[in-house]
N, C-alpha and C positions, 0 to 999 in steps of 0.2 A: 335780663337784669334791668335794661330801661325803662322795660314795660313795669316792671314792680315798682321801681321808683318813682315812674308816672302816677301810678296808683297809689303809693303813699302816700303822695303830693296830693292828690284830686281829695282822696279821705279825708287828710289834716283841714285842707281847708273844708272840704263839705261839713265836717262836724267841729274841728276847734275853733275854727274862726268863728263859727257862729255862737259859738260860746262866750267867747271872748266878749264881742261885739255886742250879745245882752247883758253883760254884767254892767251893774249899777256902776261900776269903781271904774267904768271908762268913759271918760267925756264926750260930751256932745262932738265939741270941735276936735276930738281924734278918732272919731272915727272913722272917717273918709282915708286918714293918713297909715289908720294898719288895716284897711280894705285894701289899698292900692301897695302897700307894699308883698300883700297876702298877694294881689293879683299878678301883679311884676313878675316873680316867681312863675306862677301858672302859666302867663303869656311865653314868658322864654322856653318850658318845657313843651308848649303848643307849637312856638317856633323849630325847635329841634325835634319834635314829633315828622310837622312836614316835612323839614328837610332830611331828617331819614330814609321815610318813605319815597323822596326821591331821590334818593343815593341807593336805594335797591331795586326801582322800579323804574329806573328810566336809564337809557345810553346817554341823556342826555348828557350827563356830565362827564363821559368819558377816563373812566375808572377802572382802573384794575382794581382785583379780589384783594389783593394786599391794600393796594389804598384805602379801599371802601374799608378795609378792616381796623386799617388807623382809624380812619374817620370816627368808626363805629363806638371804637374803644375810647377814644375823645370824647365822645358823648357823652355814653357811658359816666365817665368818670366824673363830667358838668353834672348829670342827673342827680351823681351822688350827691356832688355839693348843694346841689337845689334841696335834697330832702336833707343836709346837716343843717341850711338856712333857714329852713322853716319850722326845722325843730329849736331850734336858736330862738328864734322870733316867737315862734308859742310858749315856749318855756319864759323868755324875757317878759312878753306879757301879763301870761300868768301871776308871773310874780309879780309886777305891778300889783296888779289885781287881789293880790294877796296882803299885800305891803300897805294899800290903800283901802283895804277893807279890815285890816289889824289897826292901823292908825285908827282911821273913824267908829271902833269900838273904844281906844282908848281917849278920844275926846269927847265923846257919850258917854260913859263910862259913870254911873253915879258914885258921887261920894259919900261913900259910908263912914265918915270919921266922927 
């Protein structure tokens, strides 16, 4: 399940963010601000990527099966929240984006009276 979550996360942004990011209705000066929040995300699932694979692949930490399984399922459950957030965050944008591109049809808007 982490791995699919990883994967919806890498998808969202591979394709929404950069949707996002060309639309006319987002500002020069934010876009660095939902880059980096897009990335934040990605970064903390890269960080729980590694340390998975060293909670299954090394002694080092000194684990039992059941811990490792807590741990696992603690994950797990962050991952989920990573892909509610950024479905959050696309969806919030979007709608900017929509709200900011209905506004500027209606102050373009010729008058026909």
């Amino acid at each position: 399940r982490i791995n699919e979550n990883n994967q919806q996360l890498f998808s969202t942004v591979q394709h929404d963010l950069q949707d996002i990011l060309n639309s006319p209705y987002i500002h020069a000066n934010e876009v660095t601000k939902v880059s980096n929040s897009f990335n934040k995300i990605i970064e903390r699932s890269l960080d729980d990527l590694d340390f998975i694979d060293e909670i299954l692949s090394s002694d080092y930490l000194k684990m039992s099966d059941g811990e490792r399984a807590k741990v696992l399922k603690e994950k797990e459950r962050q991952s989920e929240e990573m892909v509610f957030e950024i479905t959050q965050k696309t969806k919030r944008y979007r709608d900017i984006i929509s709200f900011r591109e209905m506004q500027d049809k209606i102050n373009n808007r010729e008058n026909g009276f």
